[in-house]
C-alpha positions in Angstrom: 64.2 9.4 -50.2 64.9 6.8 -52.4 64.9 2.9 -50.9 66.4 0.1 -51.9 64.6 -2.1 -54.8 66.3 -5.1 -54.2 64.5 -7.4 -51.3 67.8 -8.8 -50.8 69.2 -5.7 -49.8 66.1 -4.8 -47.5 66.9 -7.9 -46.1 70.3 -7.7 -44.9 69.1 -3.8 -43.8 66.8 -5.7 -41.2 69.4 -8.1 -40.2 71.9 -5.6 -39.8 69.6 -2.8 -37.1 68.8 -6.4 -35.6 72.4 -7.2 -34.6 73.1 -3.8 -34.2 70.3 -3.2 -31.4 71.0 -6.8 -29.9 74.8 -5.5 -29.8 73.5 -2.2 -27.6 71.6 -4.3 -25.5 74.2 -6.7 -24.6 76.8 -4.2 -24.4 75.1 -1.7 -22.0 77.3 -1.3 -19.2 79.8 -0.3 -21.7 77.8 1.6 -23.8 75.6 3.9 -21.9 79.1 5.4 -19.7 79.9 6.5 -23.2 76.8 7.9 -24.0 76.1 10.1 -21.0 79.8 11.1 -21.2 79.7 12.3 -24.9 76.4 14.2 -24.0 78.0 15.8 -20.7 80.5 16.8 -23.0 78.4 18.9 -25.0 76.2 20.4 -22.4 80.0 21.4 -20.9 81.5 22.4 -24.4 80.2 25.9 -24.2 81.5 26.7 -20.9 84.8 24.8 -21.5 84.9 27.8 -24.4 84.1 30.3 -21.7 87.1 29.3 -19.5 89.1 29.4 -22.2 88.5 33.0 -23.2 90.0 33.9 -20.1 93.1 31.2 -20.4 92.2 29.1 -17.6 94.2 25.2 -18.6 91.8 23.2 -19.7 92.5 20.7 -16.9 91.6 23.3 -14.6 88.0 23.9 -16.3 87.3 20.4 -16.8 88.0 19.3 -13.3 85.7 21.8 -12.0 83.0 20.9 -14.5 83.2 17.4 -13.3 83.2 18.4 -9.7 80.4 20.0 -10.3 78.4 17.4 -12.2 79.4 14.9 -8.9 78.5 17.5 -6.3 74.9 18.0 -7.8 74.7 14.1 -8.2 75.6 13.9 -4.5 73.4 16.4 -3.6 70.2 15.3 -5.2 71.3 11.4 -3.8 71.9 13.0 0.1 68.3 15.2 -0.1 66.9 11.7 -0.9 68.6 9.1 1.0 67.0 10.2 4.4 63.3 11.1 3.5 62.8 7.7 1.3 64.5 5.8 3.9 62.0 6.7 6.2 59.3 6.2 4.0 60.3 2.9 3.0 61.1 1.9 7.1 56.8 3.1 6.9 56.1 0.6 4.3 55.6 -2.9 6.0 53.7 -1.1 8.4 51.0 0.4 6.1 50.4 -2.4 3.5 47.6 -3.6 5.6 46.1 0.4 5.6 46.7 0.7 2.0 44.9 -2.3 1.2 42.1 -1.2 2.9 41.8 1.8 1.1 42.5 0.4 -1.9 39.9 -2.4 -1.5 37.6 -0.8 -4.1 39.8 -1.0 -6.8 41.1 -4.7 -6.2 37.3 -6.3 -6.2 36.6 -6.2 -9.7 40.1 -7.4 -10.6 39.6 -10.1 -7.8 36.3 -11.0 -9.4 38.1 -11.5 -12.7 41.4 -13.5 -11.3 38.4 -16.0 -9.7 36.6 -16.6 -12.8 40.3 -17.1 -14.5 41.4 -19.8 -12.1 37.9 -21.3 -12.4 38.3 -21.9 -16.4 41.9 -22.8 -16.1 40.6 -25.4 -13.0 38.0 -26.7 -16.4 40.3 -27.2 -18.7 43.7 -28.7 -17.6 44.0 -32.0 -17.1 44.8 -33.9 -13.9 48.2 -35.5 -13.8 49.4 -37.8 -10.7 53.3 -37.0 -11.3 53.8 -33.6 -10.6 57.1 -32.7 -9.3 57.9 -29.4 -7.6 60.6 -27.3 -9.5 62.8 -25.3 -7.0 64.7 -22.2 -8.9 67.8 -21.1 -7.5 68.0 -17.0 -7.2 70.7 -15.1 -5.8 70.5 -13.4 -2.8 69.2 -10.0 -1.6 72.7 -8.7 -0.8 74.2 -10.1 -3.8 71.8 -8.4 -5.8 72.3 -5.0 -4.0 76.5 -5.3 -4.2 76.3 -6.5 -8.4 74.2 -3.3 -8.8 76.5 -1.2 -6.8 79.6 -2.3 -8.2 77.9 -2.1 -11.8 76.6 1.5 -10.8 80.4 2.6 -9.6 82.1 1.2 -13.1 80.1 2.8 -15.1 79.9 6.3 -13.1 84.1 6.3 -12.8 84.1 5.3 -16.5 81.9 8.2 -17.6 83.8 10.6 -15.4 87.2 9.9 -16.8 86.1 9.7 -20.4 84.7 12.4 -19.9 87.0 14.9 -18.5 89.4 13.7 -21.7 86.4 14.4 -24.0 86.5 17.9 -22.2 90.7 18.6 -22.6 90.4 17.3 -26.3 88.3 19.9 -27.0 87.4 20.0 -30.9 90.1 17.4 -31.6 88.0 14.7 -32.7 85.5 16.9 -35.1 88.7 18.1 -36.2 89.9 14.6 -37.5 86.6 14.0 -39.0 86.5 17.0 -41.3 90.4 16.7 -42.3 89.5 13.1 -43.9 86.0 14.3 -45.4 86.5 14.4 -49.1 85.0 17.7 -50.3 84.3 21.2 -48.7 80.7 20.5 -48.9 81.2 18.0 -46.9 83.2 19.5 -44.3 81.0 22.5 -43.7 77.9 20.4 -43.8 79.8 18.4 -40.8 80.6 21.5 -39.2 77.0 22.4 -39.2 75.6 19.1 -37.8 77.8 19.1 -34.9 77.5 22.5 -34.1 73.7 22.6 -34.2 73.2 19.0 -32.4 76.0 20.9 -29.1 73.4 24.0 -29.4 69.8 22.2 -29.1 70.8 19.7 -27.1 72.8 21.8 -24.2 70.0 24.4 -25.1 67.4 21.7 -24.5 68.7 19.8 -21.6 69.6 23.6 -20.0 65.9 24.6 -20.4 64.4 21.4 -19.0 67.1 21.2 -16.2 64.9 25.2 -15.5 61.7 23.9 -16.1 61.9 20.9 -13.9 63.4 22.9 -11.1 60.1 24.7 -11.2 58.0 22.1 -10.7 60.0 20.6 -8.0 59.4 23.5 -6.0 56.3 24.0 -7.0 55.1 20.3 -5.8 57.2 21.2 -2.7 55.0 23.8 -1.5 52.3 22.4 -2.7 53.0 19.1 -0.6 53.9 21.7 2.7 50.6 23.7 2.2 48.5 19.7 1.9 50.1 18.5 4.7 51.8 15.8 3.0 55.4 14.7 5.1 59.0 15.3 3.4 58.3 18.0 1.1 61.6 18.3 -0.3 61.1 14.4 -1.0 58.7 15.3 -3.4 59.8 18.2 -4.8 63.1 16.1 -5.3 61.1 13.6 -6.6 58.8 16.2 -9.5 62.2 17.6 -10.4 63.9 13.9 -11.3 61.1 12.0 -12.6 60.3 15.1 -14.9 63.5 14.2 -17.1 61.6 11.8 -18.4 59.0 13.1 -20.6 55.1 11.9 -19.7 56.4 8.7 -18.1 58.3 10.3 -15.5 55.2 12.5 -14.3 52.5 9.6 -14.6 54.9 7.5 -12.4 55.2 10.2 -9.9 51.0 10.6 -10.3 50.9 7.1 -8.7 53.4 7.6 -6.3 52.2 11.0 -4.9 48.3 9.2 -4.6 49.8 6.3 -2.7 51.9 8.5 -0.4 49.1 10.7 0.4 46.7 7.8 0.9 49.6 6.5 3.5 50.1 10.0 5.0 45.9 11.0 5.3 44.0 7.8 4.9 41.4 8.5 2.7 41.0 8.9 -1.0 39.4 12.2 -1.4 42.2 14.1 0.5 44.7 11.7 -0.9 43.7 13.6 -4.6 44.4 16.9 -2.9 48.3 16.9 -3.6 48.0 14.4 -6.8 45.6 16.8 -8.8 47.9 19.7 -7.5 51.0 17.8 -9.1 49.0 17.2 -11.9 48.2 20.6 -12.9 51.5 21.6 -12.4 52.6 19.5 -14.8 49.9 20.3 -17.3 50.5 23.9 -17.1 54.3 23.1 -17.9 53.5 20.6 -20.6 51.0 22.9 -22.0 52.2 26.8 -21.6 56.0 26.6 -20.5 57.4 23.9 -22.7 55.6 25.0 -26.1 57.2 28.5 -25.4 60.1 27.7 -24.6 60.5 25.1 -26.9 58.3 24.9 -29.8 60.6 26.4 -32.2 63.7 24.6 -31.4 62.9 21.2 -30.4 59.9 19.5 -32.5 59.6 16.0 -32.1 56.4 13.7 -33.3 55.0 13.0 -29.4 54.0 9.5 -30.4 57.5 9.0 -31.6 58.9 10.1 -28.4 56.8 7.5 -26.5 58.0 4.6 -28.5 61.6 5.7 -28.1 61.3 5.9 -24.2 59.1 2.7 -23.8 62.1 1.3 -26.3 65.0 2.2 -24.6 63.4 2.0 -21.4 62.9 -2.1 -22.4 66.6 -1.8 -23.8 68.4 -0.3 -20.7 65.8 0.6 -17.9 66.3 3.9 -16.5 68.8 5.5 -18.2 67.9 4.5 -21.4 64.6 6.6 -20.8 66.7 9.4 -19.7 68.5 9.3 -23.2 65.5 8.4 -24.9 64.6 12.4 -26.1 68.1 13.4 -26.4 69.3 10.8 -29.1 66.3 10.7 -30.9 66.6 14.8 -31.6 70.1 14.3 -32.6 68.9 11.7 -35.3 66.5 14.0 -36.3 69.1 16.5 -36.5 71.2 15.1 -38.8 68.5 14.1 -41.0 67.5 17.4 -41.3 71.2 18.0 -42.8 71.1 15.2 -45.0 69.3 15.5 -48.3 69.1 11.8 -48.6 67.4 11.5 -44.6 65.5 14.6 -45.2 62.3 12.6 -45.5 63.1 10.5 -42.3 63.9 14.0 -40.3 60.8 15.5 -41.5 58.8 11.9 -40.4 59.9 12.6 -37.0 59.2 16.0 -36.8 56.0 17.6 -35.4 53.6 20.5 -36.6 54.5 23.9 -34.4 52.1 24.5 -31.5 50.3 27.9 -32.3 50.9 30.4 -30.1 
C-alpha cells in the first residue's frame, strides 16, 4: 500500500481524520440515529427479502420489523425498570455495609491519599487571599428531562429513517452502482455491500444467540446462589455482553458488589461472580471461536482501542457500535487492493480448533 511521499500531503491527511472525528463528536445526536438505523436496516434486509417472496407491501413488513425492534426494547426496559429500582431504593441504605466490607481494599489507597496530601501540604505555598469559587450546575431534574428528551429524538429519528431505509429497499446501492464508471467497479460494489449485510446481520444474529445464553445461564446461576432478582442479572449478562470484554468486566464488578450487598461477606460474595465469570470464559473461549472464527476475525487489541475510542467519543452507544463498524472497515479493505494492507493489519490469526 503505497503512502504518500509528500509531508505536506500527510499533513493535511492528519488534519483532515482530525476534523473529521471532531465533526462526529460534536455531531452525535445526529449522527449515531443514523448509524443504528442504517445497521437495523441491514440486520432487517434479509427478512424484508423474505416478506417479499411472498408479496407482502413493503410497508406492511417494515412496520412489523420496527414493531418488533420497539417491543423487544420495551421489553428488556420493563424486565428492568422494577428489579433496579429496588436495588437502587437499597443503595443509601447499604453504603455504610459496603464500606465495611470493602474496608480492606480502601486502607492501602487511604494510606497513599494521606501521604499525597502530606507532600502537596510541603510544597504549596501559603496565600492570605483566597477566595472561594462557587460553580453553577444544573439541576438533578434538568439533567434527567435533557437526557430524556435527547434519548426520545434520537430513538423517533432512528425509527422513521429507518422504516424508509426498509421501503427503499436496494434503491440507494442501486444509484451508487449506476454512476460507478466501469463494471469492475460495479461488481466489486456489489460485493462489498453484499458481504458487509451478511457478516454483520450474521454477526449481530449470532451474538444476539450467544448472549441470550449467558443471560440465562447467570440467571440460574444467581437463583441456585441465592442472589435476589435473578432475571435482573440475567437481563443484565445478556445487555452488557454486547459489548465485547468491557461489558462483562463491568458486570464482574457489579455482580461482586451486589452479592456483597445481598450476603455480606466476601467469600460467598465470589460465589455468583466466579460463576458469571466462567460463563463468560467458556463463551469467549469455546462458543465464540466456533461460531465465529472463520467469519469474523478482528485484531483483539484493535477491538479494545476502538471500544475505549468510541466509548470516549459517544459513551454507550458508541461501544455498542464499536465492533460493528470497525469489521465493516475491515471489510471493505479486504475488497480494496489499495486497503488490502490496512484490512489485513486489522485482521487476526484463526483460532485452531
Amino acid at each position: 500500500m503505497p503512502l504518500p511521499e509528500d509531508p505536506k500531503t500527510l499533513l493535511l491527511l492528519g488534519i483532515f481524520m482530525l476534523l473529521l472525528f471532531y465533526g462526529l463528536y460534536l455531531a452525535g445526536q445526529i449522527v449515531l440515529p443514523i448509524i443504528f438505523a442504517a445497521i437495523l436496516y441491514l440486520v432487517l434486509q434479509p427478512a424484508m427479502r423474505f416478506g417479499t417472496k411472498f408479496r407482502i407491501p413493503k410497508s406492511v413488513s417494515a412496520i412489523l420489523m420496527i414493531v418488533f425492534v420497539i417491543a423487544a426494547v420495551g421489553a428488556l426496559g420493563f424486565t428492568l425498570s422494577g428489579p433496579a429500582s429496588d436495588w437502587l431504593a437499597k443503595v443509601p441504605a447499604s453504603l455504610a455495609r459496603l464500606d465495611a466490607q470493602i474496608r480492606i481494599f480502601k486502607q492501602p489507597i487511604a494510606d497513599l491519599e494521606n501521604a499525597s496530601k502530606q507532600i502537596e501540604h510541603l510544597t504549596e505555598t501559603p496565600s492570605s487571599s483566597a477566595t472561594p469559587v462557587t460553580l453553577a450546575t444544573p439541576g438533578v431534574t434538568g439533567m434527567l428531562f435533557s437526557g430524556t428528551r435527547n434519548m426520545l429524538v434520537g430513538l423517533g429519528t432512528m425509527v422513521v429513517l429507518l422504516f424508509f431505509l426498509l421501503m427503499s429497499g436496494d434503491l440507494f446501492l442501486r444509484r451508487f452502482v449506476e454512476i460507478l464508471p466501469t463494471l469492475s467497479n460495479k461488481k466489486q460494489a456489489v460485493e462489498i455491500s453484499r458481504e458487509i449485510e451478511s457478516n454483520i446481520s450474521v454477526y449481530l444474529a449470532t451474538i444476539s444467540m450467544m448472549n441470550v445464553g449467558v443471560g440465562i445461564l447467570t440467571g440460574i446461576a444467581a437463583y441456585f446462589c441465592g442472589l435476589p432478582d435473578p432475571i435482573l442479572w440475567g437481563t443484565l449478562a445478556f445487555l452488557l455482553n454486547y459489548i465485547p470484554i468491557l461489558g462483562p468486566l463491568c458486570g464482574i464488578v457489579i455482580i461482586f458488589l451486589a452479592s456483597l450487598l445481598t450476603f455480606g461477606t466476601i467469600w460467598h460474595a465470589l460465589l455468583p461472580t466466579g460463576i458469571y465469570l466462567a460463563i463468560h470464559l467458556v463463551e469467549g473461549e469455546v462458543a465464540t471461536p466456533l461460531l465465529l472464527a472463520r467469519r469474523f476475525i478482528l485484531n483483539p487489541v484493535l477491538i479494545i482501542v476502538s471500544l475505549v475510542f468510541w466509548y470516549w467519543m459517544w459513551g454507550i452507544p458508541g461501544a455498542l457500535l464499536a465492533v460493528p463498524m470497525l469489521a465493516t472497515v475491515k471489510i471493505i479493505c479486504d475488497r480494496i487492493t489499495r486497503l488490502a494492507a490496512l484490512g489485513h493489519f486489522l485482521g487476526s490469526e484463526p483460532r485452531s480448533s
